[in-house]
Backbone as CSV, one residue per row, in Angstrom:
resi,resn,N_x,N_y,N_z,CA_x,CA_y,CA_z,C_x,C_y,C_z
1,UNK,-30.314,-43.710,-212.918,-30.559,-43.126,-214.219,-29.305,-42.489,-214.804
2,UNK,-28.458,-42.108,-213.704,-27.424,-41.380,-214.654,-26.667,-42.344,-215.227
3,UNK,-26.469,-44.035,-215.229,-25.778,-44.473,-216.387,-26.268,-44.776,-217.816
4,UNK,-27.857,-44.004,-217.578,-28.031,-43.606,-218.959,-27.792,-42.774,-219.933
5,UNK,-27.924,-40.957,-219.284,-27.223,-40.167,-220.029,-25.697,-39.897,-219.775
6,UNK,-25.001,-40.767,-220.573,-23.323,-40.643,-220.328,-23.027,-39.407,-221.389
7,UNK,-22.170,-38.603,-221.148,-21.302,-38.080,-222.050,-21.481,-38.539,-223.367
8,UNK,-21.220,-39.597,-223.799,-20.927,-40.682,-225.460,-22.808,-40.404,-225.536
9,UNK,-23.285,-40.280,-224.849,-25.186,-40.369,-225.293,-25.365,-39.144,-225.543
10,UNK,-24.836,-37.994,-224.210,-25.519,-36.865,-224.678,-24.789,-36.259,-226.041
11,UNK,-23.405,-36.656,-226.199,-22.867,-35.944,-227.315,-23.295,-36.384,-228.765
12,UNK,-24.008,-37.298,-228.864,-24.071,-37.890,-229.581,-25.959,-37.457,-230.080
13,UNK,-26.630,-36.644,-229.193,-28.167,-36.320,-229.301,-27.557,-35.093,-230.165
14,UNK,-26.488,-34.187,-230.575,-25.868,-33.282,-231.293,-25.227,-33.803,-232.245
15,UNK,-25.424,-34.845,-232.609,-25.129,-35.338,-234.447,-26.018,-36.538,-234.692
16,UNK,-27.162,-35.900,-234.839,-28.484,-36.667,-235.643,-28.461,-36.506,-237.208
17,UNK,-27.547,-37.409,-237.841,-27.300,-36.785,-239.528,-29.019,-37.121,-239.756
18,UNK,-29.259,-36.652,-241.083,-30.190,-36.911,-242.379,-31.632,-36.325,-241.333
19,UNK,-31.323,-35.136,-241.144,-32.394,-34.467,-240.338,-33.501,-33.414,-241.655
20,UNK,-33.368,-33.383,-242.352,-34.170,-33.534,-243.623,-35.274,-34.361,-243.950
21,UNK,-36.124,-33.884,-244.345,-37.550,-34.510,-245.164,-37.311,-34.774,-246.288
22,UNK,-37.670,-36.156,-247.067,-37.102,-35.935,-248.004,-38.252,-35.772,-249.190
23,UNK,-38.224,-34.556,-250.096,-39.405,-34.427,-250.847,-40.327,-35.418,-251.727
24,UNK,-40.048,-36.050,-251.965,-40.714,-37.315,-252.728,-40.066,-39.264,-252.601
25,UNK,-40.664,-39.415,-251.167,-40.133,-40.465,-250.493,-40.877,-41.675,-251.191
26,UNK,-40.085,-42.900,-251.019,-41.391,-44.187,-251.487,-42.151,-44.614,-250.365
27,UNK,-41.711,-44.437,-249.066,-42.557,-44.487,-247.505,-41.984,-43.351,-246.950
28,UNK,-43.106,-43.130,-246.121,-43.225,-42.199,-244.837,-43.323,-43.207,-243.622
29,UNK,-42.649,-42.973,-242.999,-43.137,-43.977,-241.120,-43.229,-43.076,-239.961
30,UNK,-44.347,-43.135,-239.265,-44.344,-42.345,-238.082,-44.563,-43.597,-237.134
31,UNK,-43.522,-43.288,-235.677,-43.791,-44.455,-234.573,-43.820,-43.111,-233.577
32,UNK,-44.612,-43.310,-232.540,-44.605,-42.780,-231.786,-44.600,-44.016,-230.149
33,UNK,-43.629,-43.688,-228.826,-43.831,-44.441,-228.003,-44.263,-43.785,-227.038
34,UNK,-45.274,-45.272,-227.142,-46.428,-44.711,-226.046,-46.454,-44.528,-224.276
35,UNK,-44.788,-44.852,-223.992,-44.450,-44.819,-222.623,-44.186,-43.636,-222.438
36,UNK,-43.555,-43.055,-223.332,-42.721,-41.384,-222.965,-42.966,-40.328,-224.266
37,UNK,-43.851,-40.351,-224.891,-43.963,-40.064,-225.668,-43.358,-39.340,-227.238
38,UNK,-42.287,-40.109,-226.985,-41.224,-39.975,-228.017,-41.524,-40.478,-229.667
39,UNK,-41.198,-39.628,-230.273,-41.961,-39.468,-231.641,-41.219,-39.497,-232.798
40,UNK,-40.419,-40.081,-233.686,-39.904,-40.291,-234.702,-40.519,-40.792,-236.144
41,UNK,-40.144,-39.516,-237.500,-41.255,-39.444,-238.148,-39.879,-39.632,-239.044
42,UNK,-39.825,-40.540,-240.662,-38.898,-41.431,-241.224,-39.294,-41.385,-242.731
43,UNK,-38.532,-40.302,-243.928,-39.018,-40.479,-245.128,-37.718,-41.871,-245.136
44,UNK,-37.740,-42.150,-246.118,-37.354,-43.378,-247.395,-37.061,-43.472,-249.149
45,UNK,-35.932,-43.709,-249.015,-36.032,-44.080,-250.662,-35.611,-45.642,-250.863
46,UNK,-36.161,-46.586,-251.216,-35.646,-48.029,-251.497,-35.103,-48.530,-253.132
47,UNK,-34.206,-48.965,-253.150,-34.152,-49.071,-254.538,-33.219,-50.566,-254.430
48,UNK,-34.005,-51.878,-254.888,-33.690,-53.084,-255.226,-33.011,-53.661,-253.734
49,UNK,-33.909,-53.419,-252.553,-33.517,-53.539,-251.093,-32.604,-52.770,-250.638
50,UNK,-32.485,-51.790,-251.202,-31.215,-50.856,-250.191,-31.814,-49.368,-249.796
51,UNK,-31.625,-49.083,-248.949,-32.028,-47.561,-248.588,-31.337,-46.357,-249.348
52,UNK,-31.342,-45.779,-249.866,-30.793,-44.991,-250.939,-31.002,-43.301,-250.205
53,UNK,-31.782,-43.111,-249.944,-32.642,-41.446,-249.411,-33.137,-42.183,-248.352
54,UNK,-32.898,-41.061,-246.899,-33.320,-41.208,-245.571,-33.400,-39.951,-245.473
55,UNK,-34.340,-39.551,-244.328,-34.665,-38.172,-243.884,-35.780,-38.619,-242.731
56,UNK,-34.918,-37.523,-241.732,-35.899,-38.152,-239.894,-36.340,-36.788,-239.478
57,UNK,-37.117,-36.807,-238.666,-37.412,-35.678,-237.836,-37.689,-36.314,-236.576
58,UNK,-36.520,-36.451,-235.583,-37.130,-36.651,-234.053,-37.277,-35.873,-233.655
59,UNK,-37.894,-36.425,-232.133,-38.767,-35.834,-231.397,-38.892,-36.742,-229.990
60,UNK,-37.733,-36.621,-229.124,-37.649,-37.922,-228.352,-36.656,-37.557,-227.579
61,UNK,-36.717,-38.331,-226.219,-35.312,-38.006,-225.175,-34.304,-38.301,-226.110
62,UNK,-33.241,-37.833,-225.107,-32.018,-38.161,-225.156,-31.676,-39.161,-225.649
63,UNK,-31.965,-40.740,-225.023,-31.579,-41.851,-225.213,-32.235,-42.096,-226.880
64,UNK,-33.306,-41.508,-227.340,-34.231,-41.950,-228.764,-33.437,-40.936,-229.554
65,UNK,-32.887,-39.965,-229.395,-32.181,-39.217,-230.062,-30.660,-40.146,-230.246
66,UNK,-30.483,-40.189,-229.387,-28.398,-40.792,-229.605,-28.804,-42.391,-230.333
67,UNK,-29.824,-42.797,-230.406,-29.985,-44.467,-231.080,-30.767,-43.413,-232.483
68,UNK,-31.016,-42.229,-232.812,-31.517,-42.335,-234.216,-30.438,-41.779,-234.968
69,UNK,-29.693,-41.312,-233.837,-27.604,-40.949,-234.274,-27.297,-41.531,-235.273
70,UNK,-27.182,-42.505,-234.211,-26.105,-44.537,-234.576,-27.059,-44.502,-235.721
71,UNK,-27.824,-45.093,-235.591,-28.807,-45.834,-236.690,-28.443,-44.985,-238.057
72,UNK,-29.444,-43.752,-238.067,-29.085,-42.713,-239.142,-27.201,-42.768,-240.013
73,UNK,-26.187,-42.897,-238.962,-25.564,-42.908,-239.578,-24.909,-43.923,-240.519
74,UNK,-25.858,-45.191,-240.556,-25.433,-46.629,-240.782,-26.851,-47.026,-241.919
75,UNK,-27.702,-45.520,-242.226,-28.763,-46.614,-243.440,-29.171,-46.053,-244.236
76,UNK,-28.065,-45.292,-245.074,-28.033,-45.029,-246.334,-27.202,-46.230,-247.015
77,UNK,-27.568,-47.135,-247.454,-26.617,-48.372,-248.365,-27.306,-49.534,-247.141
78,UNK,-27.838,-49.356,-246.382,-28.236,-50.589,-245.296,-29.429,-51.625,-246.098
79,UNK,-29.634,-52.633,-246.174,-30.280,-53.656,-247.202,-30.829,-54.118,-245.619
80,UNK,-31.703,-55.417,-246.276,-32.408,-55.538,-245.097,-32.250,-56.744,-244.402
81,UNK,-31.464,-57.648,-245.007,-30.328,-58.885,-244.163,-29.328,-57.735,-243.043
82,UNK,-28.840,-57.237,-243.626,-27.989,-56.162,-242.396,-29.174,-55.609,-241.296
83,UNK,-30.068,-55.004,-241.579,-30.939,-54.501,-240.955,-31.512,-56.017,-239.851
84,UNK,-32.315,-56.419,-240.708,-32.619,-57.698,-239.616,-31.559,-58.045,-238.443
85,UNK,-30.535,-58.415,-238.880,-29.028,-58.931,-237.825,-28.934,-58.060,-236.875
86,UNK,-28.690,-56.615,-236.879,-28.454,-55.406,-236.072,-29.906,-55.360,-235.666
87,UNK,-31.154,-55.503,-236.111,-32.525,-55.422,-235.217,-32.354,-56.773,-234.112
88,UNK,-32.227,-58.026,-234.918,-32.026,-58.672,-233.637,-31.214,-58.855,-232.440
89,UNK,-29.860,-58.317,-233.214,-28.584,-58.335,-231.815,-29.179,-56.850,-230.724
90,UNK,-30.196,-55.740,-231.625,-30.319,-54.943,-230.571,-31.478,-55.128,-229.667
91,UNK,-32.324,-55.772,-230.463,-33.384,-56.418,-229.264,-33.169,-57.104,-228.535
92,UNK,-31.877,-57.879,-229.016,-31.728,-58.735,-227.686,-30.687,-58.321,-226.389
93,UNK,-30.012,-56.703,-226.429,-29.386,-56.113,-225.522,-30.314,-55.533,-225.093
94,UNK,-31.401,-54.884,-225.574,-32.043,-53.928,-224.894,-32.974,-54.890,-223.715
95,UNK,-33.230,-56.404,-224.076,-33.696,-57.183,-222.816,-32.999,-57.528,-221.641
96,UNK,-31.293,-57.725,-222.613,-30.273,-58.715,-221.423,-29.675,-57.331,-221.186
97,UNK,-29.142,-56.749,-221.756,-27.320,-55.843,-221.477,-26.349,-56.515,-222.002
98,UNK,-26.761,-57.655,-222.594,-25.452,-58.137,-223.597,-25.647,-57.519,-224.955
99,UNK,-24.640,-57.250,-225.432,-24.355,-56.102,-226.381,-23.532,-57.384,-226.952
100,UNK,-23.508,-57.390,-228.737,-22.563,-57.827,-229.450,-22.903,-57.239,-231.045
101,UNK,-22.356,-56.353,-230.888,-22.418,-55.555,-232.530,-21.440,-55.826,-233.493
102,UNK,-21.641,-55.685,-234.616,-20.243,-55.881,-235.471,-19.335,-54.533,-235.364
103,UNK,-18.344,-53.936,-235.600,-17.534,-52.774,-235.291,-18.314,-51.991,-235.684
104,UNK,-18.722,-51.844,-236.932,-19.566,-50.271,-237.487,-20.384,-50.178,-236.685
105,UNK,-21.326,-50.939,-235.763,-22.515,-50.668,-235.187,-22.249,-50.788,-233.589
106,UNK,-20.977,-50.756,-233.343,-20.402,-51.108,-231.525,-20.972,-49.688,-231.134
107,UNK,-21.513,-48.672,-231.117,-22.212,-47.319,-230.737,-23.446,-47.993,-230.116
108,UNK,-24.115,-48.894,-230.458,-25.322,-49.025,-229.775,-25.097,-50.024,-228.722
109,UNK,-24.005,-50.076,-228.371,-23.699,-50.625,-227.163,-23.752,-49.508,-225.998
110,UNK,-23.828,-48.403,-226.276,-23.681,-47.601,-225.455,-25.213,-47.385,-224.519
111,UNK,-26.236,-48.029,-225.321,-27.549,-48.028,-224.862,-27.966,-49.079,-223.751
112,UNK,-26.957,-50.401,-223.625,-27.045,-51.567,-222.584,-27.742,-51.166,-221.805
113,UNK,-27.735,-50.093,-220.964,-27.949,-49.549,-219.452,-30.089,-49.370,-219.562
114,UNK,-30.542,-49.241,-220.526,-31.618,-49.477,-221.133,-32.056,-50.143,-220.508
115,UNK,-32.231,-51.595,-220.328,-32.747,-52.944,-220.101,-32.790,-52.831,-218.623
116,UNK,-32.390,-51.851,-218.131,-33.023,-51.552,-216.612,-34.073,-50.714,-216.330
117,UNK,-34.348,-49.886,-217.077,-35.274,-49.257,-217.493,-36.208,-49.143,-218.400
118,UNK,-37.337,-50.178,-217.657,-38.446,-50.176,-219.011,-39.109,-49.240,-220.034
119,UNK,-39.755,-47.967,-218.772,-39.687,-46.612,-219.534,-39.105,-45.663,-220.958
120,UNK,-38.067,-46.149,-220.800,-36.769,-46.102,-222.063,-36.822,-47.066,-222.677
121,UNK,-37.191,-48.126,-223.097,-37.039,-48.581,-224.342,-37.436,-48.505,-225.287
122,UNK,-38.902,-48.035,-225.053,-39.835,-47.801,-226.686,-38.788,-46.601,-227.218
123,UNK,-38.462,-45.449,-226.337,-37.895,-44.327,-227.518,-36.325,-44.620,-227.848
124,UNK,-35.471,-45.714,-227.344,-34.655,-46.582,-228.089,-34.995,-47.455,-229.528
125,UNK,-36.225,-47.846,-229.285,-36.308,-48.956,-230.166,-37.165,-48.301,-231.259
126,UNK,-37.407,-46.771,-231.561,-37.870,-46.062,-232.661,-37.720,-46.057,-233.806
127,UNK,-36.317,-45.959,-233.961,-35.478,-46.456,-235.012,-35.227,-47.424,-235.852
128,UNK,-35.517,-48.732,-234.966,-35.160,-49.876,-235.420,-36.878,-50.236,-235.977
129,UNK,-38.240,-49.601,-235.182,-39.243,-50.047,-235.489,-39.533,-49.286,-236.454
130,UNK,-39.209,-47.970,-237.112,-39.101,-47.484,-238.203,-38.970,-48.348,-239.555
131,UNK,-37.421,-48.673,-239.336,-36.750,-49.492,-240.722,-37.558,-50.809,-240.720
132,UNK,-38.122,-51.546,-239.620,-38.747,-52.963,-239.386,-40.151,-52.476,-240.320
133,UNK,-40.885,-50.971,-240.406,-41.864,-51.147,-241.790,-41.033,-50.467,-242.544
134,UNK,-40.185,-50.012,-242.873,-39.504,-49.829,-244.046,-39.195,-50.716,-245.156
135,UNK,-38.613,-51.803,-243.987,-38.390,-53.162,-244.866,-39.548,-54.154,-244.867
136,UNK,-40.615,-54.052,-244.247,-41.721,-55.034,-244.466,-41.209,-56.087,-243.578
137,UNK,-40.438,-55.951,-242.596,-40.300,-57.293,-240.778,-41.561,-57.130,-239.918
């Protein structure tokens, strides 16, 4: 387990930007995972496919905290061709441990170690199942 919480994970559960509600959202998303009970609750603003207004309130280990980091800091301006690409390259590390991100998003490589641990993936994959009804995937 400890090559899950590394240094780069835990420092990173201490800069969760857009930790704000945002008062008059066009969606609300709550996911909660049902392995560990990690809880991430997701206002929204969309305007002509782009995320415009974000605001999170987690509620989740370590590992669901440092992936709503990354994420959070990458989806204000995120459309949902970008979104799809980065949902699928991360679903498909969190099965293998192959990691291939484009540079802005090489941070969620830091999660590889995941895919050994089933337990941990739902509150990894919070984030991404958030924006997946955000954008209607």
């Amino acid at each position: 387990m400890a090559e899950l919480y590394t240094k780069e994970i835990l420092r990173l559960t201490t800069r969760i930007p857009l930790t704000e509600r945002l008062a008059a959202p066009d969606i609300t998303v709550v996911k909660t995972s049902r392995l560990c009970g990690s809880r991430l609750t997701a206002d929204a603003n969309v305007k002509d496919g782009v995320i415009t207004h974000f605001g999170q309130e987690v509620k989740a280990c370590a590992l669901g905290q440092a992936t709503a980091a990354i994420v959070g800091s990458h989806v204000i301006g995120l459309d949902k061709a970008t979104f799809e690409d980065i949902n699928t390259r991360f679903r498909h590390m969190v099965a293998t441990g192959e990691a291939d991100f484009p540079e802005a998003w090489a941070d969620l490589a830091l999660l590889a170690p995941v895919k050994d641990h089933p337990g941990r993936k739902g509150s990894v994959m919070l984030p991404f199942d958030v924006l997946a009804e955000v954008f209607g995937v």
